[in-house]
C-alpha positions as CSV (number, residue, x, y, z in Angstrom):
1,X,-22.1,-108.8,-100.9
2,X,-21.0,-110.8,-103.5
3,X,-18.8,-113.2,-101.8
4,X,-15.6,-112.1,-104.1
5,X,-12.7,-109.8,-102.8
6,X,-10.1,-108.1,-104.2
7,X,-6.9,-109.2,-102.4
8,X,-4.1,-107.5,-104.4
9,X,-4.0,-104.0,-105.9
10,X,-0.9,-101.7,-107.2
11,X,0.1,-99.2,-109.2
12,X,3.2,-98.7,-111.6
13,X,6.1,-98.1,-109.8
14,X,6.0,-94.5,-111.1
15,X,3.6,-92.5,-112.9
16,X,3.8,-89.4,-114.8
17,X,6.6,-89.2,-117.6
18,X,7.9,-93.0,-118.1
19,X,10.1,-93.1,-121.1
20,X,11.8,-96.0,-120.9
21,X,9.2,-98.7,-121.2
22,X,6.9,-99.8,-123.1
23,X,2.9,-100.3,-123.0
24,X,3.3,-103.9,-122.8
25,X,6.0,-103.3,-120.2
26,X,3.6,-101.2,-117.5
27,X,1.1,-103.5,-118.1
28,X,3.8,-106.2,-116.3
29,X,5.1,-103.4,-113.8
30,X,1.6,-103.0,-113.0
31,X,0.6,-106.7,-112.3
32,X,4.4,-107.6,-110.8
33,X,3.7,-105.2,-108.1
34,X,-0.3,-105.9,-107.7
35,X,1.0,-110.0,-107.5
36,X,4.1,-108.6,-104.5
37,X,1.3,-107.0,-102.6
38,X,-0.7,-110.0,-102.7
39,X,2.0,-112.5,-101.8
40,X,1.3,-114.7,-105.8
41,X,3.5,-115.6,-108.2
42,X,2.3,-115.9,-111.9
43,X,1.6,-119.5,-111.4
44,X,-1.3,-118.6,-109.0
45,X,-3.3,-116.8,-111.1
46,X,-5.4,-118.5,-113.5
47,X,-7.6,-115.6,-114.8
48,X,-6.5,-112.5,-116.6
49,X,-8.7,-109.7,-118.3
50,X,-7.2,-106.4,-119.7
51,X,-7.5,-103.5,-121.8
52,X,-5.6,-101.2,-123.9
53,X,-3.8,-104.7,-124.7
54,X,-5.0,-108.2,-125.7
55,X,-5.4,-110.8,-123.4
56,X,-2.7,-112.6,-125.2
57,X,-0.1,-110.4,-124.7
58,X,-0.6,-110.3,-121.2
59,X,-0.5,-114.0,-120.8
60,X,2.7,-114.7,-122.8
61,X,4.7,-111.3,-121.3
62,X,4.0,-113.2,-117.5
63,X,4.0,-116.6,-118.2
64,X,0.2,-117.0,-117.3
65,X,-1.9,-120.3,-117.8
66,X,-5.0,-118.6,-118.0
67,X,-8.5,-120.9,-118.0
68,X,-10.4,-117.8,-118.2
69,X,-9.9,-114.6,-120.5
70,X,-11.5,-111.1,-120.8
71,X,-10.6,-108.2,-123.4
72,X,-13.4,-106.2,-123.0
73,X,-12.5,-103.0,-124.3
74,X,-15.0,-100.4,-124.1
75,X,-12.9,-97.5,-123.1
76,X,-11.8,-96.2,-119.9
77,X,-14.5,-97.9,-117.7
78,X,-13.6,-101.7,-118.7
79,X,-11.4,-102.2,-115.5
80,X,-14.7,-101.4,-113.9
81,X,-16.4,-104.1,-116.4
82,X,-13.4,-106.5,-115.6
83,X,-14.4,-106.9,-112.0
84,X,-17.8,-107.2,-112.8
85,X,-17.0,-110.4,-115.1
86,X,-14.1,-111.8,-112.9
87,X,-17.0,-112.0,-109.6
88,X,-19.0,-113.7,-112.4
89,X,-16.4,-116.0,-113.4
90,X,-14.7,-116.8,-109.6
91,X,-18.5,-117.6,-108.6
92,X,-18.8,-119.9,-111.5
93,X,-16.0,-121.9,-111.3
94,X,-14.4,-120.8,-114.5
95,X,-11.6,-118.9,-112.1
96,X,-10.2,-119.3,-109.2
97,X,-7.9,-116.1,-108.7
98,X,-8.0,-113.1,-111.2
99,X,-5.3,-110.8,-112.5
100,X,-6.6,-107.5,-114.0
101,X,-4.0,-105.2,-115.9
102,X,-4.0,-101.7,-117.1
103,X,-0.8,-100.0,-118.6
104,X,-1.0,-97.1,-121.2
105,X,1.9,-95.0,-122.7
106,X,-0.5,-91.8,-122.9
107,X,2.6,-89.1,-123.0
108,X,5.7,-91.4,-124.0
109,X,3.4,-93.1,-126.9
110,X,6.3,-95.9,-126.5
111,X,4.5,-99.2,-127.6
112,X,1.1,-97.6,-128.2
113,X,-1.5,-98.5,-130.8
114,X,-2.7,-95.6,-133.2
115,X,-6.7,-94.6,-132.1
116,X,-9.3,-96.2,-133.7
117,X,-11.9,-94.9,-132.3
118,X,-12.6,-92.1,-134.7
119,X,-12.0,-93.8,-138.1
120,X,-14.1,-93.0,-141.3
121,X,-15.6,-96.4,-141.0
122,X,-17.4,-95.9,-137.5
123,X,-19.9,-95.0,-136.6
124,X,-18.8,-91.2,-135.2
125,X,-16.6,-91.4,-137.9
126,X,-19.9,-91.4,-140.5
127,X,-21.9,-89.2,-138.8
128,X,-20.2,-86.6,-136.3
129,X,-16.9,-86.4,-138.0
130,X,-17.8,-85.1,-141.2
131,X,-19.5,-82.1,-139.2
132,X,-16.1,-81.0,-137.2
133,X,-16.2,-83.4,-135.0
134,X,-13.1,-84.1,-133.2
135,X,-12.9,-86.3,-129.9
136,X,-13.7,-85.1,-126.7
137,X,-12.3,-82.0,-126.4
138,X,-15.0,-80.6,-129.0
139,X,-17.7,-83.5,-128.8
140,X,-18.2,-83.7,-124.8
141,X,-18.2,-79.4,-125.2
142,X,-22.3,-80.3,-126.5
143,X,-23.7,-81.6,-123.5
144,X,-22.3,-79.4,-121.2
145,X,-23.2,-76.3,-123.1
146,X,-27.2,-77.4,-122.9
147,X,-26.6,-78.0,-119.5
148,X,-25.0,-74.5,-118.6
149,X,-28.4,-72.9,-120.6
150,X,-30.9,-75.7,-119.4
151,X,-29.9,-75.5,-115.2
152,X,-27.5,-72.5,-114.7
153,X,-24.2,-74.0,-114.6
154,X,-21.7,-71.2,-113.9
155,X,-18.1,-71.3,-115.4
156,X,-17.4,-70.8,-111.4
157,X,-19.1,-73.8,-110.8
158,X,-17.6,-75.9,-113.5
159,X,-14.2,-74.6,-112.4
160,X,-14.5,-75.7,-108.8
161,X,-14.2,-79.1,-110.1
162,X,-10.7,-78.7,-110.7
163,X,-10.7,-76.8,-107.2
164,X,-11.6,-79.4,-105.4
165,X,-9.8,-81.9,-106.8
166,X,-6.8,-80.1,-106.6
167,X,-7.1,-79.9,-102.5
168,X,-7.3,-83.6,-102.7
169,X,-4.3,-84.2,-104.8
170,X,-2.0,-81.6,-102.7
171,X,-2.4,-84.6,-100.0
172,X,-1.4,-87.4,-102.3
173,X,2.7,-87.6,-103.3
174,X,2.3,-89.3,-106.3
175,X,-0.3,-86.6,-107.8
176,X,1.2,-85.3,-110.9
177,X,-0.2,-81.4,-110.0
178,X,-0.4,-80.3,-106.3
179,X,0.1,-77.1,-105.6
180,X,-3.4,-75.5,-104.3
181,X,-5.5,-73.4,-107.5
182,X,-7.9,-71.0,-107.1
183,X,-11.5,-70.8,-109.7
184,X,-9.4,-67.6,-110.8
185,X,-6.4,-69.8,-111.8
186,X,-8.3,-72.1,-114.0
187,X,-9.7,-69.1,-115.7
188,X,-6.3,-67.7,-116.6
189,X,-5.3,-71.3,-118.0
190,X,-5.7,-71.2,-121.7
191,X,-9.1,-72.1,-123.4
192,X,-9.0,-75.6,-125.3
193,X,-12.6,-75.7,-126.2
194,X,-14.8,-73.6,-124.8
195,X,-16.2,-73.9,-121.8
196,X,-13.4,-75.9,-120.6
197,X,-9.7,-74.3,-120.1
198,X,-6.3,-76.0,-119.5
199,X,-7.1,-77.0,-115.9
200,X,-10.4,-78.2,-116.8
201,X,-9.0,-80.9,-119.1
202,X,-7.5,-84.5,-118.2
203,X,-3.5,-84.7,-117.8
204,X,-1.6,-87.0,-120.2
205,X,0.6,-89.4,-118.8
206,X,2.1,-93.0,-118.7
207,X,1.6,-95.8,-115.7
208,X,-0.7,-98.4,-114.8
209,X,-2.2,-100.1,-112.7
210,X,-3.8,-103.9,-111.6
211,X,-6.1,-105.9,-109.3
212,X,-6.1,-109.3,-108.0
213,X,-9.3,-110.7,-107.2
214,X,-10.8,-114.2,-105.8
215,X,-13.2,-115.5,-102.9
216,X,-13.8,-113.8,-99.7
217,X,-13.2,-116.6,-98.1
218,X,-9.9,-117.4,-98.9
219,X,-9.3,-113.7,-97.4
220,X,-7.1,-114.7,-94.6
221,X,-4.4,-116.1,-96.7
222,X,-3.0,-112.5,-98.7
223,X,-1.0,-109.9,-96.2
224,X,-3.7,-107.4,-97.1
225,X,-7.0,-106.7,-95.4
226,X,-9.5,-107.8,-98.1
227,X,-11.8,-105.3,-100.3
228,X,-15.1,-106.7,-100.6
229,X,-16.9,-106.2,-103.7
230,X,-20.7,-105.3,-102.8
231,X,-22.0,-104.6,-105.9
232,X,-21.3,-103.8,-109.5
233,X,-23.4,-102.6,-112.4
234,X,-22.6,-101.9,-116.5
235,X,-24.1,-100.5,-119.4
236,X,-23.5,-98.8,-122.6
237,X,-25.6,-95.8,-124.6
238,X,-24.6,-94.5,-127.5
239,X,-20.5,-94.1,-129.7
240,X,-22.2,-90.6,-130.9
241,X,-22.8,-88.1,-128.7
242,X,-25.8,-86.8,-130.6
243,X,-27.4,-89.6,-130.2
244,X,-27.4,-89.5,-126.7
245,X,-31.1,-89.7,-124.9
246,X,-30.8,-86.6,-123.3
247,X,-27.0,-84.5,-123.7
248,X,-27.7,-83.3,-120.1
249,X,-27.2,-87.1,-118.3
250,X,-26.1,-90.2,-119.1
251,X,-28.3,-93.5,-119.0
252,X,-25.2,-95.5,-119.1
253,X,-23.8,-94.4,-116.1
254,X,-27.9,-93.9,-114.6
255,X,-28.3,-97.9,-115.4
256,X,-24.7,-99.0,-114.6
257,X,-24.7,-96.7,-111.3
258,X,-28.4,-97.8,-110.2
259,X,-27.8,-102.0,-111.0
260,X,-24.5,-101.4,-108.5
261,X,-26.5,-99.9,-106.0
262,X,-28.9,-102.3,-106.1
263,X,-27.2,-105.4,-105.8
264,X,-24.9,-103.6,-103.0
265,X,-28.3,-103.4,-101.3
266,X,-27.4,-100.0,-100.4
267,X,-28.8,-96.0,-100.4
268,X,-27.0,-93.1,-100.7
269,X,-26.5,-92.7,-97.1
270,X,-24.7,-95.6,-97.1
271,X,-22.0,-94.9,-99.1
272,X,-19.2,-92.8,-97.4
273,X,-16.3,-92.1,-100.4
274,X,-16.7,-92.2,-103.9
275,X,-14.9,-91.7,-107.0
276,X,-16.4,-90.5,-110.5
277,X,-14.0,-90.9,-113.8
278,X,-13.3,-87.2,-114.6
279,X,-11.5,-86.7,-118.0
280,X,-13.1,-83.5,-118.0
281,X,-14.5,-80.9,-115.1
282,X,-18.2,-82.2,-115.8
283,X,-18.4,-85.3,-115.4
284,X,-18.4,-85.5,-111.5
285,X,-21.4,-83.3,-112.0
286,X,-23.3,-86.2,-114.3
287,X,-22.4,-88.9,-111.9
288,X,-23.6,-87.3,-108.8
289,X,-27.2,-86.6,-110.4
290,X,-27.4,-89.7,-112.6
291,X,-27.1,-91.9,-109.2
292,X,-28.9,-89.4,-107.7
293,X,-26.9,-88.2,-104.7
294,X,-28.2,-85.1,-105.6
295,X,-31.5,-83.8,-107.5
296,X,-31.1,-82.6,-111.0
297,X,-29.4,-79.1,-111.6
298,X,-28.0,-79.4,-108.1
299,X,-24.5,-81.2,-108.6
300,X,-22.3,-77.9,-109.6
301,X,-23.1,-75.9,-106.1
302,X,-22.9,-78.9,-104.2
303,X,-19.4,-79.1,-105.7
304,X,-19.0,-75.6,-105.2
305,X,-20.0,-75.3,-101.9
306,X,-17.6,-77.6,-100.9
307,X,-19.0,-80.8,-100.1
308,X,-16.9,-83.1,-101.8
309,X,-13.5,-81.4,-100.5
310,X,-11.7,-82.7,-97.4
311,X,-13.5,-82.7,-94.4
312,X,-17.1,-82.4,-96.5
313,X,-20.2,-84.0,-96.0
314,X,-18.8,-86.2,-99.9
315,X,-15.3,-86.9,-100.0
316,X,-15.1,-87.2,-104.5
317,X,-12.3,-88.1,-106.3
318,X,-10.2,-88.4,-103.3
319,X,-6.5,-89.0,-104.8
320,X,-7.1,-85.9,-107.3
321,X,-8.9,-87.6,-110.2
322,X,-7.9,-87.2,-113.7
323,X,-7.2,-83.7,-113.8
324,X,-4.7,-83.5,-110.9
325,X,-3.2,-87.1,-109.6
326,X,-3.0,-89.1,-113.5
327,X,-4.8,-89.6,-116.5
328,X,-3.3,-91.9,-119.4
329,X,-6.6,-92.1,-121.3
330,X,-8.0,-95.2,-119.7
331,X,-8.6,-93.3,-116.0
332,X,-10.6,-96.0,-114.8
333,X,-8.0,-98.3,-113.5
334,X,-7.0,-95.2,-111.0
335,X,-10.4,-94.5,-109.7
336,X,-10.6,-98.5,-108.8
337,X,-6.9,-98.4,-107.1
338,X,-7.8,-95.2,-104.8
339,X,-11.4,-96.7,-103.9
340,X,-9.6,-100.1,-102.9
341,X,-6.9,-97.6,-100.9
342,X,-9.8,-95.7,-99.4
343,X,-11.2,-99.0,-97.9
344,X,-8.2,-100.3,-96.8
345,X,-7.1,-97.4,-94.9
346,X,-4.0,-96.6,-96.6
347,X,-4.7,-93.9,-99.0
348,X,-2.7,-90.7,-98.6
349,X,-5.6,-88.6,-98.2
350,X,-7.4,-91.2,-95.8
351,X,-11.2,-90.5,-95.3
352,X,-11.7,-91.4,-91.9
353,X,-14.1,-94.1,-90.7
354,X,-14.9,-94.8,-94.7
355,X,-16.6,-98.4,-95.2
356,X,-18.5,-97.8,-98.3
357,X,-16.7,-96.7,-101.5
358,X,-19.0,-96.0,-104.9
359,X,-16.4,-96.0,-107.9
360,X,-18.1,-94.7,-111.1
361,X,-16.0,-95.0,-114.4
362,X,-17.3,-93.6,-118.1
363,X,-16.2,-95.1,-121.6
364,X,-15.6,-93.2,-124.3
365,X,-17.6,-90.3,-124.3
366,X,-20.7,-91.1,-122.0
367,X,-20.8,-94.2,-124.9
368,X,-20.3,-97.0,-121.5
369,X,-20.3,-96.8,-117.8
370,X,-19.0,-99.2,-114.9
371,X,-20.0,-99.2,-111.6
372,X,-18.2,-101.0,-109.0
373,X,-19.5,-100.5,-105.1
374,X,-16.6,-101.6,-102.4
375,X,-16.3,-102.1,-98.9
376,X,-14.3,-103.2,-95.9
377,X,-14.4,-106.5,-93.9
378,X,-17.1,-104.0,-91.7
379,X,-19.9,-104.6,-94.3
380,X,-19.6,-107.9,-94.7
């Protein structure tokens, strides 16, 4: 273990459809409710880190004396990255108690920057764009066509992603879609880029979410049973994803996944709940065989076959993942908040007995990966 909990951790007061404020303004909803939960006031925390917005803004909108500062931006993984650095910084001395924010407009658009991820001057802008290249709904369509042809992927398969998910998310209040689907229903939805149909696809909403982290020893002074961090890993691959090593895997989430493990000190046995960033249907299948929970090939019957639905031998994506409890375009945030639920026994679809949860987040389009490996006071 690393010796660094995380002590405070909220959500937006709402999620889904939030008109009436702004990106700068869930940011705060976020981090007012993560700093109630945790008993602070702005005056305690003396770290902050964020994406989606600068540092800066952050700081000023709360009234934060920061000595430490973080705007890693790397896509939807960099909460995942955030941790990482703030058990780096607490250790060191540079912080003492860390405030991590995530808020993003993704439907409202109220206070939200244009995309720059795409221009002409980058590097997918260069060299994928001019070939009809368009962001992910055509660009992560490459890798999972090779896979279909390379291992047998059936659209069944891929579809039971969304299945799945979907079971989880009918237990959770705050998902955004919960009434039960069947592989036949996800079908019917309407093709965005082939293979992938409506259901298949991320939602688009506004929220937010944020953490509070410092030592484990200074546990017993915040109302909530501490979340040990165990482990953590990061890496990045490629912007392009032609360039990618191989279109069928990801290193970034094989080297990011595999350094978490590591310094967790812990096998696949160990780990009892996990959560894999799933803007699309596929990419719970990448996660489980670039950690290796299961063997190459293997990940779209294991889904199938139900082991990652309630009551299986897997529980994945446990508050409905991105395509059934929220997705504002930077999912990783969400993944982190239902991992910390999951090991503090609150989480509306509560996996009994869980100590170990494995929270897997992707950047861009397999371009980063964070890995961030939790547990309860149990492990410690």
């Amino acid at each position: 273990m690393t010796g660094v909990a995380i002590v405070g951790a909220a959500e937006t007061s709402k999620l889904g459809r939030i008109p009436h404020l702004s990106q700068i303004q869930l940011h705060a909803d976020a981090a007012l409710n993560t700093l109630a939960d945790a008993g602070l006031k702005p005056s305690d925390i003396d770290g902050v880190a964020t994406a989606g917005a600068t540092p800066t803004d952050i700081v000023h909108y709360l009234g934060i004396t920061p000595r430490w500062v973080d705007g890693t931006s790397v896509g939807g993984c960099s909460f995942m990255l955030h941790v990482r650095h703030a058990v780096a910084a607490i250790l060191a001395g540079q912080a003492d108690t860390v405030l991590i924010t995530h808020g993003e407009s993704g439907r409202s658009g109220v206070g939200r920057g244009g995309y720059r991820g795409g221009g002409g001057s980058s590097l997918a802008g260069q060299f994928e764009g001019p070939y009809g290249g368009m962001g992910p709904t055509t660009m992560f369509t490459i890798g999972v066509l090779r896979y279909m042809k390379d291992y047998g992927l059936t659209h069944e398969q891929l579809a039971s992603v969304a299945v799945v998910q979907r079971e989880w998310a009918g237990r959770n209040p705050r998902a955004s879609w919960r009434d039960p689907i069947t592989v036949d229903d996800v079908f019917a939805s309407r093709m965005i880029a082939y293979p992938f149909h409506k259901l298949e696809c991320c939602l688009v909403t506004d929220g937010g979410g944020a953490l509070i982290l410092t030592k484990a020893e200074r546990a017993a002074d915040f109302p909530q049973p501490p979340v040990h961090i165990l482990g953590t890993g990061e890496s990045v691959e490629t912007p392009m994803v032609s360039q990618m090593q191989d279109l069928r895997s990801s290193r970034a989430f094989r080297v990011a996944g595999g350094e978490a493990m590591r310094t967790a000190g812990i096998t696949h046995s160990d780990v009892d709940h996990m959560m894999v960033y799933d803007a699309f249907a596929h990419l719970p299948i990448w996660g489980l065989e670039d950690l290796g929970f299961v063997a190459r090939g293997e990940a779209g019957p294991f889904i199938a076959e139900g082991n990652t639905r309630p009551g299986g031998a897997l529980p994945l994506n446990t508050n409905g993942g991105g395509l059934s409890y929220m997705h504002s375009g930077m999912y990783g945030m969400y993944a982190l908040q239902e991992s910390v639920r999951q090991m503090r026994g609150t989480a509306p679809a509560q996996v009994e007995g869980a100590e170990v949860s494995l929270c897997l987040g992707v950047g861009g389009m397999f371009a980063a990966s964070g890995c961030i490996v939790m547990g309860t006071a149990a492990t410690v």
